[in-house]
MIMIKOL-666183 format. One record per atom (N, C-alpha, C): residue in one letter; atom name; x, y, z. Coordinates in steps of 0.001 Angstrom, whole numbers, m for minus. Example, Ala and Ser with C-alpha at 12.3 -4.5 7.8 and 13.67 -1.06 7.14 Angstrom:
BEGIN
R   aa   at        xx        yy        zz
R    A    N     13190     m5690      7800
R    A   CA     12300     m4500      7800
R    A    C     13200     m3300      7800
R    S    N     12850     m2250      7080
R    S   CA     13670     m1060      7140
R    S    C     12900        30      7870
***
This chain:
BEGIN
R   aa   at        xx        yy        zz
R    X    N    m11496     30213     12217
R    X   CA    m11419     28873     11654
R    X    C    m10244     28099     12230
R    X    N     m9210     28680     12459
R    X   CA     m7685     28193     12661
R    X    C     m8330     27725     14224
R    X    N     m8498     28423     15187
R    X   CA     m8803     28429     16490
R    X    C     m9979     27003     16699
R    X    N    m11271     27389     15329
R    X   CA    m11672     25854     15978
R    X    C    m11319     24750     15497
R    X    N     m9992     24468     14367
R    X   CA     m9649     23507     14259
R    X    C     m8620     22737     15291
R    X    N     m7929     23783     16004
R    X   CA     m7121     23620     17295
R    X    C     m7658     22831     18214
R    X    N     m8852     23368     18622
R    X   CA     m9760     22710     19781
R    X    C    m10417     21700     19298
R    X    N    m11000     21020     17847
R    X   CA    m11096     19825     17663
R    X    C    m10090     18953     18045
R    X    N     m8766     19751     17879
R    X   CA     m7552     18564     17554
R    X    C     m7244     17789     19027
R    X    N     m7428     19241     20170
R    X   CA     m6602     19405     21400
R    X    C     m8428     18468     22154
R    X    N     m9316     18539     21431
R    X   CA     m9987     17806     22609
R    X    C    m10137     16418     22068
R    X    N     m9674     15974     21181
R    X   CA     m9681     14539     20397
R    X    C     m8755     14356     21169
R    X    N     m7501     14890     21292
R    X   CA     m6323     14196     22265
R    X    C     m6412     14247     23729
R    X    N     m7468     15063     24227
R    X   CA     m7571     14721     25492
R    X    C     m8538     13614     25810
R    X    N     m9140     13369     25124
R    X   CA    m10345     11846     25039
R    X    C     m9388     10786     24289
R    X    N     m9002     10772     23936
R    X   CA     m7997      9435     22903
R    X    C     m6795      9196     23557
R    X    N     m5777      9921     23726
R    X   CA     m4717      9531     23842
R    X    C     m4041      9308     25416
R    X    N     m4668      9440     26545
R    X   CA     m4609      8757     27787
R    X    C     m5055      7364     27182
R    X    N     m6384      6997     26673
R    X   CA     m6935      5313     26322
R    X    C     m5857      4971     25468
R    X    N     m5356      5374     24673
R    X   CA     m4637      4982     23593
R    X    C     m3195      4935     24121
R    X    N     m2384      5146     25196
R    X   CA     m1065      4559     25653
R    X    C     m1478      4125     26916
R    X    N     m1962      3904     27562
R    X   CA     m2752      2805     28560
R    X    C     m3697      1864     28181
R    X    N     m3954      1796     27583
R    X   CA     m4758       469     26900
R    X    C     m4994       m48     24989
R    X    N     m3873       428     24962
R    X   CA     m3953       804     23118
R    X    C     m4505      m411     22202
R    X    N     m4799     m1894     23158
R    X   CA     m5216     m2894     22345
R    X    C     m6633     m2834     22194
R    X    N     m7127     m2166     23396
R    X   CA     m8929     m1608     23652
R    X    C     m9017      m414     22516
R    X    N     m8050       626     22744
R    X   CA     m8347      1234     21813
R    X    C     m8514      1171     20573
R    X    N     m7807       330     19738
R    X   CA     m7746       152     18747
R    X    C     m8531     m1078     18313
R    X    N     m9343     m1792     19045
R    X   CA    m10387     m3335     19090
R    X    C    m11340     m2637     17511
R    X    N    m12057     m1370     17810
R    X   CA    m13108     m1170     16891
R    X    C    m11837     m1159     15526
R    X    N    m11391      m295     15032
R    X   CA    m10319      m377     13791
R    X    C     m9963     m2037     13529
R    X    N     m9574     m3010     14336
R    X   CA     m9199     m3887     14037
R    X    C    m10100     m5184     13768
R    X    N    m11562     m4726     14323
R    X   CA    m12822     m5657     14425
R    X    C    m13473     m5258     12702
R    X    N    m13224     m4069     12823
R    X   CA    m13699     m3803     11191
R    X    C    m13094     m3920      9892
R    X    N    m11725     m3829     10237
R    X   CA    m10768     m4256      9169
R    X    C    m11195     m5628      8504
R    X    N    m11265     m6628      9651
R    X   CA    m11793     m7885      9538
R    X    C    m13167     m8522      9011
R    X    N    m14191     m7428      9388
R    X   CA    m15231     m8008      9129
R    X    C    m15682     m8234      7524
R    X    N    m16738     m8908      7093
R    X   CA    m16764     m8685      5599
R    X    C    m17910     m7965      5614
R    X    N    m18632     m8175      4228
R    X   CA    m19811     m7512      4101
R    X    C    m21012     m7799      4930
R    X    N    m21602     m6729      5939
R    X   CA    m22866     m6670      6648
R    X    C    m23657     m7028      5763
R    X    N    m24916     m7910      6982
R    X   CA    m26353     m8199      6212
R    X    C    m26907     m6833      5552
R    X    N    m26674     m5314      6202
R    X   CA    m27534     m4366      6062
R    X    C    m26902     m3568      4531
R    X    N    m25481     m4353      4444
R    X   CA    m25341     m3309      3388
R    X    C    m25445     m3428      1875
R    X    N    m24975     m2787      1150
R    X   CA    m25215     m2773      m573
R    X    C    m24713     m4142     m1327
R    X    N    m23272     m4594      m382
R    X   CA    m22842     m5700     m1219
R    X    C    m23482     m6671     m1143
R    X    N    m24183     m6318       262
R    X   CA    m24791     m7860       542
R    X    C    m26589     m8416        72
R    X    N    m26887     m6964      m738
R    X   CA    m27873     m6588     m1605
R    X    C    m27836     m7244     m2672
R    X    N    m26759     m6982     m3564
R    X   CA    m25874     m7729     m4654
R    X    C    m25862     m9157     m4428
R    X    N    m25481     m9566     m3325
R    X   CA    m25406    m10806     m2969
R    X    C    m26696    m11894     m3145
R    X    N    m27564    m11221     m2727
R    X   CA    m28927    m11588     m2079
R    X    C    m29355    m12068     m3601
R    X    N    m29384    m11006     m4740
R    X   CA    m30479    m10798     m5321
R    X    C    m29651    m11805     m6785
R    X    N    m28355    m11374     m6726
R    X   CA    m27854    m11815     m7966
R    X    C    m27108    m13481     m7953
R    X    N    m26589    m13724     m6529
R    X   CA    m26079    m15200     m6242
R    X    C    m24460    m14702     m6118
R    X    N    m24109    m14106     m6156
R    X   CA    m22730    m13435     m6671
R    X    C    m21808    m13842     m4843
R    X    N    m20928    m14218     m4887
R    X   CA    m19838    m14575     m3604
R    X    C    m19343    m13837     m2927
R    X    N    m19203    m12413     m3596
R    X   CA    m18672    m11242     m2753
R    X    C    m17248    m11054     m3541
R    X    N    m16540     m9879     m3125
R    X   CA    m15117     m9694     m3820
R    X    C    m14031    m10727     m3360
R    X    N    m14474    m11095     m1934
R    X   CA    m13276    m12429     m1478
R    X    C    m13942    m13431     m1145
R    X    N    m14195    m14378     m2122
R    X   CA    m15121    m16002     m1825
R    X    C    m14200    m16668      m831
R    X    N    m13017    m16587      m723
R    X   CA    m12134    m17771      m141
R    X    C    m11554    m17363       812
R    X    N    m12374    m16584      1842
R    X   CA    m11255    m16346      2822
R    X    C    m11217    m17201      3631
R    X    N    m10366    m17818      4900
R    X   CA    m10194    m18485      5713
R    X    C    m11097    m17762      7234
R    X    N    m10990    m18396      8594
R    X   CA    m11745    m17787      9543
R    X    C    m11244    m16488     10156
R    X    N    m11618    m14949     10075
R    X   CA    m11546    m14237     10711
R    X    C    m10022    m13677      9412
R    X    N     m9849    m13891      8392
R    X   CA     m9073    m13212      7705
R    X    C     m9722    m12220      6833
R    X    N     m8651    m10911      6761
R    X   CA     m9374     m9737      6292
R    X    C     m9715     m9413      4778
R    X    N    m10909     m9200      4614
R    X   CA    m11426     m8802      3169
R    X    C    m10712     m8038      3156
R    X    N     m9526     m8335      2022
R    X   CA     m8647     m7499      1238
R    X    C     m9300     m6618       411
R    X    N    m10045     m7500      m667
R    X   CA    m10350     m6497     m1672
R    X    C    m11507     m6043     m1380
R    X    N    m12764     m6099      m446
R    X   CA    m13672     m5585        27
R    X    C    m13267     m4420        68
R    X    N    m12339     m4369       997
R    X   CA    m11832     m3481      1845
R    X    C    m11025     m1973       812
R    X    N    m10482     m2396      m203
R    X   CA     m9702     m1523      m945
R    X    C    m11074     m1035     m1949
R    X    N    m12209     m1537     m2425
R    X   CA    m12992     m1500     m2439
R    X    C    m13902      m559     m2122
R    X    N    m14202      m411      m876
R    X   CA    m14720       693       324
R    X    C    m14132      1312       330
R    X    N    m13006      1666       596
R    X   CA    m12158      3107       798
R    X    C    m11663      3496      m400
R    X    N    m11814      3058     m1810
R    X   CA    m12018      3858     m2936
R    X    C    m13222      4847     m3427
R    X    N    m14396      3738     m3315
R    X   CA    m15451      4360     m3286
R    X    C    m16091      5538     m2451
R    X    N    m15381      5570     m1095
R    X   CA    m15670      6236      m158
R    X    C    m15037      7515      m467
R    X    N    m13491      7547      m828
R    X   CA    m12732      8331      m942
R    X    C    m13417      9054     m2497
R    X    N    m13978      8695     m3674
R    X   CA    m14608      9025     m4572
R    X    C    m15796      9445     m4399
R    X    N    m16572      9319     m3609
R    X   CA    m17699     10018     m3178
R    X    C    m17317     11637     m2466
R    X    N    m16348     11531     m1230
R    X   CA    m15641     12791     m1228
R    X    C    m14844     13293     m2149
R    X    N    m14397     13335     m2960
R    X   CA    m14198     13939     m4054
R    X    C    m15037     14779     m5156
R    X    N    m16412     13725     m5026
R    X   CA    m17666     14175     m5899
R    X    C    m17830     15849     m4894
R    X    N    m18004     15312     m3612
R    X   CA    m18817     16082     m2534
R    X    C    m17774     17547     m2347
R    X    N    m16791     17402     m2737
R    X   CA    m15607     18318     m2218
R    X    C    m15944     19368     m3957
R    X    N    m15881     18746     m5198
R    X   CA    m16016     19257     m6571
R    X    C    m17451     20317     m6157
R    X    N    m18734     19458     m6140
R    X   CA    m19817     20324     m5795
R    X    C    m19812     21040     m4486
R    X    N    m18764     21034     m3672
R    X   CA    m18909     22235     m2591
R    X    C    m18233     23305     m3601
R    X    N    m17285     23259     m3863
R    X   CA    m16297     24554     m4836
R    X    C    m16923     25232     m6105
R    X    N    m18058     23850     m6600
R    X   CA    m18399     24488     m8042
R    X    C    m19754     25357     m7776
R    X    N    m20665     25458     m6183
R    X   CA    m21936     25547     m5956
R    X    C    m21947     27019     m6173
R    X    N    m22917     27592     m6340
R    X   CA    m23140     29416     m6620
R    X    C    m22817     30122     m5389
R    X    N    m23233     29042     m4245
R    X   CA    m23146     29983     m3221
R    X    C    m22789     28549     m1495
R    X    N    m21732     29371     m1187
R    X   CA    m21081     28532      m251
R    X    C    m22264     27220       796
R    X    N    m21795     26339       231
R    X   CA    m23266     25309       651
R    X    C    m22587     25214      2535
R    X    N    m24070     25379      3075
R    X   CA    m24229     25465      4608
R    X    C    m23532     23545      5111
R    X    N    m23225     23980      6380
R    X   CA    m21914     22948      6886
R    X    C    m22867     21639      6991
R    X    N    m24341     21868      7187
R    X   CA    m24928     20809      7486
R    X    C    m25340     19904      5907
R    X    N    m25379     20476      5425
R    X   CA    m25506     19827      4088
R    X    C    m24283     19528      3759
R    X    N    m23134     19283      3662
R    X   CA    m21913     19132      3608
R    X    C    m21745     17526      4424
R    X    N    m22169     18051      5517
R    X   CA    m21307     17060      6082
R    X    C    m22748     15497      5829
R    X    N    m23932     16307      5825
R    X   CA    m25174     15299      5875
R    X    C    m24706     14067      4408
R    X    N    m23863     14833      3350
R    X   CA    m23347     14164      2112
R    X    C    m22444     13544      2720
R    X    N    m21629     13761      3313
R    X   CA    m20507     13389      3282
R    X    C    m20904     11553      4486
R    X    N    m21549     11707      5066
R    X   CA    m22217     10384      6411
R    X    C    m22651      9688      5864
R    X    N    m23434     10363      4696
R    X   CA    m24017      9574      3628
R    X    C    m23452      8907      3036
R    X    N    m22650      9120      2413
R    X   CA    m21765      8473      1651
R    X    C    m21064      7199      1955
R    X    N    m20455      8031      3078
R    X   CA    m19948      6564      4146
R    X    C    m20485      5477      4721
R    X    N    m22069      5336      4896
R    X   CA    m23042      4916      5052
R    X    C    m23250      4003      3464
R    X    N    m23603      5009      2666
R    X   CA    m23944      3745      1678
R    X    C    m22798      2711       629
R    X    N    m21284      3710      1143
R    X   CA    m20418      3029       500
R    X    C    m19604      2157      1493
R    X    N    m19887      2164      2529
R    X   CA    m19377      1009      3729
R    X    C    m19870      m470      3665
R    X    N    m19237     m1177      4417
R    X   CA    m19546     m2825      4118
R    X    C    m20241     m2768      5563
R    X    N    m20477     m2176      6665
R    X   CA    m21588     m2503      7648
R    X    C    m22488     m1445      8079
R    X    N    m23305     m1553      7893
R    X   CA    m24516      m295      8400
R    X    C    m25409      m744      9584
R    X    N    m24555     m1066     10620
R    X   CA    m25649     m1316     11850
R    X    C    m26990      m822     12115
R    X    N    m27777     m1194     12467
R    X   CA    m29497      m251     12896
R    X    C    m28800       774     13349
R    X    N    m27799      1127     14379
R    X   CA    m27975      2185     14838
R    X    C    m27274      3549     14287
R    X    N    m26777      3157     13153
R    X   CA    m26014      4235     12086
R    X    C    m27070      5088     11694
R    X    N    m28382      4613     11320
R    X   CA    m29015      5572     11060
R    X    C    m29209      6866     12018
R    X    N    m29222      6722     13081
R    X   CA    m29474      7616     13987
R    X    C    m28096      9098     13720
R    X    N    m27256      8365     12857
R    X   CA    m26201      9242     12762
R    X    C    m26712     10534     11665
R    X    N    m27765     10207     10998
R    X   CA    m27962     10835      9930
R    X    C    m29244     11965      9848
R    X    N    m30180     11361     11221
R    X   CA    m30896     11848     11745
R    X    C    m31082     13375     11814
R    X    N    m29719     13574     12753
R    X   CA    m29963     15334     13119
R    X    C    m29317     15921     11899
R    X    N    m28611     16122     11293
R    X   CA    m27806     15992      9943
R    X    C    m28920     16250      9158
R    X    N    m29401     14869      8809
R    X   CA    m31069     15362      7926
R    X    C    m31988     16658      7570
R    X    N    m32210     16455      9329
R    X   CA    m33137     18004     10056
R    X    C    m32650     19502      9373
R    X    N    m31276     19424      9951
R    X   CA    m30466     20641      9871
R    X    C    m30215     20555      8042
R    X    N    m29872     20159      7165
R    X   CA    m29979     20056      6001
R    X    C    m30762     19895      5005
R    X    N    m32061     19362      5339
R    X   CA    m33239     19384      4555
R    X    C    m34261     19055      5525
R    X    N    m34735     20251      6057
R    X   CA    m36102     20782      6626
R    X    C    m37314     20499      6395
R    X    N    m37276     19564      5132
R    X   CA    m38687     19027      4657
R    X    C    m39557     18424      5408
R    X    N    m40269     18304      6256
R    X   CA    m41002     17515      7064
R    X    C    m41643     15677      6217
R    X    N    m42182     16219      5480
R    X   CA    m43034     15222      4457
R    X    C    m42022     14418      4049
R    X    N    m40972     15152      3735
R    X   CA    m39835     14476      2894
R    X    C    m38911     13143      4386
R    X    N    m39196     13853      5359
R    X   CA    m37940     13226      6385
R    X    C    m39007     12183      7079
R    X    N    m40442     12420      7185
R    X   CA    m40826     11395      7765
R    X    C    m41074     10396      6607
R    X    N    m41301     10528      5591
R    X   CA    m41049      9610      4777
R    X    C    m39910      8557      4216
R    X    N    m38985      9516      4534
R    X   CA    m37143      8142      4790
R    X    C    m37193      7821      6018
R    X    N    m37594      8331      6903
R    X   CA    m36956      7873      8569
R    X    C    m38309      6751      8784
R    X    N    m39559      6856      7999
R    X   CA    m40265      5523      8050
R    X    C    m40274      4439      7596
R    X    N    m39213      4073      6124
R    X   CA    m38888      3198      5684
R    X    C    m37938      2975      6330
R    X    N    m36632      4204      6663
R    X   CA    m35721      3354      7586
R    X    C    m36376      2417      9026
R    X    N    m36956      2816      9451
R    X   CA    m37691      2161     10384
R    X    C    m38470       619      9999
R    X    N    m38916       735      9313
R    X   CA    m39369      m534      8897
R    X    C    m38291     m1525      8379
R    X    N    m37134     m1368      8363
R    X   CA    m35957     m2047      8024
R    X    C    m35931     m3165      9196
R    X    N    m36270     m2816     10433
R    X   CA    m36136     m3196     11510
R    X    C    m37145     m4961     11516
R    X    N    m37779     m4811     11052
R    X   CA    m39453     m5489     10689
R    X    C    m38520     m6648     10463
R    X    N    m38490     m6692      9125
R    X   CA    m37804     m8020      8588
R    X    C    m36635     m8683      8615
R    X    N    m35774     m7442      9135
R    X   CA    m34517     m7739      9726
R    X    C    m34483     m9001     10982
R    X    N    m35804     m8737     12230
R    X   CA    m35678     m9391     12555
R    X    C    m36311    m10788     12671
R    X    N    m37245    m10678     11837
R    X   CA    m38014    m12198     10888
R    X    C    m36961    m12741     10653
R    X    N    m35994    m12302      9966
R    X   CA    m35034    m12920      8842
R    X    C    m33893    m13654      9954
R    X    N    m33571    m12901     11004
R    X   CA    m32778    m13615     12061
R    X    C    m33677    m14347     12941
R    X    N    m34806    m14643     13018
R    X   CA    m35683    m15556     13417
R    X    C    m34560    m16763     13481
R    X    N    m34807    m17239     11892
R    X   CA    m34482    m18417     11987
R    X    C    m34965    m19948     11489
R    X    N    m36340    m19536     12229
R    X   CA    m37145    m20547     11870
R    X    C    m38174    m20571     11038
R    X    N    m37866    m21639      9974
R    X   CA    m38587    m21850      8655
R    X    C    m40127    m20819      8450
R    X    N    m40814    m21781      9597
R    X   CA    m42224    m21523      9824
R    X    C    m42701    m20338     10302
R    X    N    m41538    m19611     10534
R    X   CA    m41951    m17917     11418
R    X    C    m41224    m17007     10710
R    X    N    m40012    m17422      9884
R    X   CA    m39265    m16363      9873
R    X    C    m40071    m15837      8222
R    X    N    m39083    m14956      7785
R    X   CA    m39415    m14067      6101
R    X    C    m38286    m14847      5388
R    X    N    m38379    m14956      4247
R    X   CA    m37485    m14721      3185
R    X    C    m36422    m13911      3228
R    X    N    m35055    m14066      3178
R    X   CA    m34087    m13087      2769
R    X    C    m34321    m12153      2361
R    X    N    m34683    m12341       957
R    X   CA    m35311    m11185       282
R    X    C    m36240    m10152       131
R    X    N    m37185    m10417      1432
R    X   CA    m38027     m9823      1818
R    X    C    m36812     m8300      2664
R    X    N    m36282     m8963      3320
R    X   CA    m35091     m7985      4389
R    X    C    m34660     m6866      3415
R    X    N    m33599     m7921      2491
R    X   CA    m32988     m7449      1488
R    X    C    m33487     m5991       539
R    X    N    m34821     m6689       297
R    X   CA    m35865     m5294      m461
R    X    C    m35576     m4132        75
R    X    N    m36234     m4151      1620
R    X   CA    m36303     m3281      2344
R    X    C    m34810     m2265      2543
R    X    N    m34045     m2950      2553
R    X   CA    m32634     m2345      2791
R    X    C    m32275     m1654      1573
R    X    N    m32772     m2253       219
R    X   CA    m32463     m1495     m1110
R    X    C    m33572        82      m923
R    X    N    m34458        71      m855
R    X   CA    m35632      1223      m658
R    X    C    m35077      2082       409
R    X    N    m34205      1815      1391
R    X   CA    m33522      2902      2634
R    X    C    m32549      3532      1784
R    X    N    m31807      2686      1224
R    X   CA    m30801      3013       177
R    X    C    m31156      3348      m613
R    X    N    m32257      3397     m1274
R    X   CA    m33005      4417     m2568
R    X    C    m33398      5848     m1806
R    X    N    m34076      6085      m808
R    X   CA    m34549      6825      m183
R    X    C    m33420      8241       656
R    X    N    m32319      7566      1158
R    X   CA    m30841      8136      1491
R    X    C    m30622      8773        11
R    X    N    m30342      7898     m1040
R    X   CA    m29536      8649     m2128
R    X    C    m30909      9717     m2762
R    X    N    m32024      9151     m2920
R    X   CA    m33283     10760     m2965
R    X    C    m32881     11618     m1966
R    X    N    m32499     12109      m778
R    X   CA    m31986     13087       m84
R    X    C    m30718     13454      m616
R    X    N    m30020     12966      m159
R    X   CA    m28691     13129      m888
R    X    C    m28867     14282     m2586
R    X    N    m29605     13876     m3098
R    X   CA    m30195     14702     m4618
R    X    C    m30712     15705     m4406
R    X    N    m31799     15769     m3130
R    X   CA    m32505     16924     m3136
R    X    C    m31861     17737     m2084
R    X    N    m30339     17742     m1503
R    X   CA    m29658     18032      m879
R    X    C    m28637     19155     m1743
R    X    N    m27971     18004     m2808
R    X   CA    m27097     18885     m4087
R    X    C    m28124     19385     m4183
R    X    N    m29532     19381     m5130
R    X   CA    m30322     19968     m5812
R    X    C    m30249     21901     m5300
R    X    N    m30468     21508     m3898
R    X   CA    m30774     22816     m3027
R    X    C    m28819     23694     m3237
R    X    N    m28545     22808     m2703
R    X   CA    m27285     23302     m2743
R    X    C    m26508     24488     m4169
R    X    N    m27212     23591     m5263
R    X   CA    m27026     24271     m6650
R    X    C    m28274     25296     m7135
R    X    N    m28943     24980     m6089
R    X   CA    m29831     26540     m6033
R    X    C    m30270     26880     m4519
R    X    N    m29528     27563     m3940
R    X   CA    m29482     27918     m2787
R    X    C    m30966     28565     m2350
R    X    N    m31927     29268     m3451
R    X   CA    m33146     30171     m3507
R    X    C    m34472     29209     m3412
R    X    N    m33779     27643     m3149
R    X   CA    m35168     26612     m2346
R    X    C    m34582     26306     m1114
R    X    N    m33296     26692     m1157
R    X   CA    m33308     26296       415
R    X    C    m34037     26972      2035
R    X    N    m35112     26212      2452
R    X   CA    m35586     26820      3341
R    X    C    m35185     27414      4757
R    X    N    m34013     27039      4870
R    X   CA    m33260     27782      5761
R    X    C    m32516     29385      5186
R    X    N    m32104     29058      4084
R    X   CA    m31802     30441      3566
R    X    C    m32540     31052      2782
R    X    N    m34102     30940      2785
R    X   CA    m34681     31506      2137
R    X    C    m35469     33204      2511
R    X    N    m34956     33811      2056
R    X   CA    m35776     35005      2128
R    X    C    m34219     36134      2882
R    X    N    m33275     35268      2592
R    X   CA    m32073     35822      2631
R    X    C    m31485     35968      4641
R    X    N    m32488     35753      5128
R    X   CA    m32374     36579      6848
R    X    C    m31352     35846      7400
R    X    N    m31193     34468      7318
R    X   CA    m30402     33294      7761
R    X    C    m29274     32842      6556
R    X    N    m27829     32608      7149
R    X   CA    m27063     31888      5884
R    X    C    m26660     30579      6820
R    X    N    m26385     30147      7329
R    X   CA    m25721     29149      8181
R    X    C    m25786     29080      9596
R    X    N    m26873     28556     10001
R    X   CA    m26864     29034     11589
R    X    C    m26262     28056     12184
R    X    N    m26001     26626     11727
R    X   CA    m25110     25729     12492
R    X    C    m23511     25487     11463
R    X    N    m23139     26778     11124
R    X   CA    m21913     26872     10565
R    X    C    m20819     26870     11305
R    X    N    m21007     27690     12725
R    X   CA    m19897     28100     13455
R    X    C    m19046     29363     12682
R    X    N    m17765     29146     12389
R    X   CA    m17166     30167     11701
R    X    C    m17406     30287     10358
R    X    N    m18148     29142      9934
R    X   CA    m18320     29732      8234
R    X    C    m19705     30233      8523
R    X    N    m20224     30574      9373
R    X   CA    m21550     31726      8985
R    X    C    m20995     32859      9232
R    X    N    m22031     32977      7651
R    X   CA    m21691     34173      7394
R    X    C    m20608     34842      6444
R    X    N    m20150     33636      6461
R    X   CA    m18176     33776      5803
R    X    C    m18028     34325      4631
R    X    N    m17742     34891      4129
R    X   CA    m17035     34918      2001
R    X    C    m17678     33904      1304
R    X    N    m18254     34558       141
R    X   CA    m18339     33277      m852
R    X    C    m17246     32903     m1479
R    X    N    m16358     34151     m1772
R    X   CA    m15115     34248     m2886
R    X    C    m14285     33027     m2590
R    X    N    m14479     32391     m3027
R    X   CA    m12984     31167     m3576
R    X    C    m11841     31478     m3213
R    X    N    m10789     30763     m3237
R    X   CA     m9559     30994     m2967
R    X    C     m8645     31442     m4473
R    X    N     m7708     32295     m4243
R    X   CA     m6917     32764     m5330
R    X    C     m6093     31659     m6014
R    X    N     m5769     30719     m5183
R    X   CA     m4979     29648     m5938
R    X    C     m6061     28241     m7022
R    X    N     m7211     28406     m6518
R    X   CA     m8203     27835     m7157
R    X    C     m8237     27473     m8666
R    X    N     m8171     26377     m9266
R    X   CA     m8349     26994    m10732
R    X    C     m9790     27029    m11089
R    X    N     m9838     27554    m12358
R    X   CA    m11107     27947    m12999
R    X    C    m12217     26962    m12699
R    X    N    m11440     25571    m13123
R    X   CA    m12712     24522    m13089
R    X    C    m13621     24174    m12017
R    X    N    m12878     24811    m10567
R    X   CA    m13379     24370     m9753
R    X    C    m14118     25464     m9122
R    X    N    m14129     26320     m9710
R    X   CA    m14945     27727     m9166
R    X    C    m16200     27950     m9732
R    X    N    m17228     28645     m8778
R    X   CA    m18206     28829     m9681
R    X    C    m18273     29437    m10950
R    X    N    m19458     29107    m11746
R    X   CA    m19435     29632    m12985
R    X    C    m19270     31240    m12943
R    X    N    m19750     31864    m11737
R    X   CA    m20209     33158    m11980
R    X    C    m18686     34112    m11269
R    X    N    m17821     33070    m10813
R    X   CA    m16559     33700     m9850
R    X    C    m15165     33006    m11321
R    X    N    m15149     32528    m12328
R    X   CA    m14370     32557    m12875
R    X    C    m13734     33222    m13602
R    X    N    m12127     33231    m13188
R    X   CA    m11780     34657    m14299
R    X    C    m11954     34448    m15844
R    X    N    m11750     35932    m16150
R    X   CA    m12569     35477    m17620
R    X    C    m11127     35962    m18180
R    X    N    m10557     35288    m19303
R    X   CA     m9759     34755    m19962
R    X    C     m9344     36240    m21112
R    X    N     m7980     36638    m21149
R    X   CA     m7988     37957    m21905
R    X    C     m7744     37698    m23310
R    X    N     m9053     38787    m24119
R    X   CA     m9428     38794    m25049
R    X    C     m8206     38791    m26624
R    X    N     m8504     37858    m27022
R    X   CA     m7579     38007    m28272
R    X    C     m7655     38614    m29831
R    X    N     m6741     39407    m29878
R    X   CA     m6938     40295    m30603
R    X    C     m7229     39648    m32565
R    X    N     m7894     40600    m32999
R    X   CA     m8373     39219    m34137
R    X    C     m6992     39853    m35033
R    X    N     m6316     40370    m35049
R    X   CA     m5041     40313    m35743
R    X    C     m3895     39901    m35586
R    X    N     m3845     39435    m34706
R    X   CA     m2999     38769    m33572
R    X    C     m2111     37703    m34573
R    X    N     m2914     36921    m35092
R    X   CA     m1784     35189    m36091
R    X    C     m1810     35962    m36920
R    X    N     m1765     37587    m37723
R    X   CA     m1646     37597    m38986
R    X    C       452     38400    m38839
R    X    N       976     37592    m39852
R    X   CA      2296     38668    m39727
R    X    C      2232     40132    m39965
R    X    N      3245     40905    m39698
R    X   CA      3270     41705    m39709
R    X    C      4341     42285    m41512
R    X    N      3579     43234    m41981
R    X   CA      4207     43572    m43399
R    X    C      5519     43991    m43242
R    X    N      6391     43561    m44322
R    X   CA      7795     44055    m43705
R    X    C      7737     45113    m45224
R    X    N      8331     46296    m44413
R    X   CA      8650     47457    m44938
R    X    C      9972     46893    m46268
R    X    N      9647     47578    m47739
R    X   CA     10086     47511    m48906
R    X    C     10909     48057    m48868
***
């Protein structure tokens, strides 16, 4: 584990940090283009927006100034979704496989972010596969995500006479986002019973795109407390004696 966190670290710095002290204003363009931006057509706030009339968390910004509270906003929610995701990895019966882990975790960021470009989905894609194997189930989200595309670009048409309704777009983007968080469920679901998961079913396979956690310990860590351990790995609490609060007789 130690070894492949090394080589994440050491090959992030050999791709980043030549760009990043030779050109550090390029490097840093995406961080600073997004800081700025407000809420995407594709995402949840702008769902809210659509349907209810509502201005967004910052009505008054000036040109190209940064959604403050958007922004604190998103990275609460985001940061609270990993938290959810981090509780149900520790509390699950049995160590949930890396692809379901992380398939929650994209997710999350995805539906609690202020821009979801078309091509984000593709991020969720192989993730999907490797985490819920369902066939029926995956061509059925990856076809509504697809049809997102439809009215998206009616809606940037433009023109009166050709284009869709907002809300026509809008729909569609709520149903991807209904459809993501149904995976997401039947993702925990599996996770909290490891004995539907079809990759580990019939015991032969535990993690084949784990890397070092296949295969690994279920056992928890010793510093762990109770709450966060499974039900079936918690220590059990020493027994109190039923005479215990009564005093003791003092000799006459």
């Amino acid at each position: 584990m130690g070894r492949t966190a090394a080589a994440a670290v050491v090959t992030w710095l050999l791709v980043n940090l030549p760009v990043l002290v030779f050109f550090p204003r390029g490097w840093s363009e995406f961080f600073r283009l997004n800081t700025r931006r407000g809420d995407d057509m594709d995402s949840l706030y702008n769902v809210v927006k659509s349907f209810t009339g509502w201005r967004g968390f910052d009505p008054k910004l000036g040109f190209w100034q940064p959604p403050t509270v958007l922004n604190t906003v998103v990275a609460v929610l985001f940061v609270t979704c990993c938290a959810a995701i981090a509780f149900i990895t520790l509390t699950a019966p049995r160590r949930p496989r890396v692809a379901q882990v992380v398939f929650l975790v994209v997710a999350a960021f995805l539906l609690t972010n202020k821009v979801w470009s078309p091509q984000f989905s593709l991020w969720l894609v192989p993730l999907a596969v490797l985490a819920l194997p369902h066939r029926r189930v995956l061509l059925a989200w990856m076809t509504i995500d697809a049809l997102v595309w439809v009215p998206r670009m009616y809606y940037l048409y433009g023109n009166p006479n050709r284009s869709l309704p907002e809300q026509f777009f809008t729909t569609t983007v709520l149903l991807r986002d209904v459809a993501v968080i149904a995976l997401c469920a039947l993702v925990i679901r599996q996770i909290y019973r490891p004995d539907e998961d079809l990759v580990r079913w019939g015991g032969r396979v535990d993690d084949p795109a784990g890397g070092p956690f296949d295969r690994a310990p279920d056992a928890p860590p010793r510093w762990l407390p109770d709450w966060l351990r499974p039900v079936g790995s918690r220590r059990a609490s020493a027994p109190v004696p039923e005479d215990a609060d009564e005093q003791p007789a003092l000799a006459p």
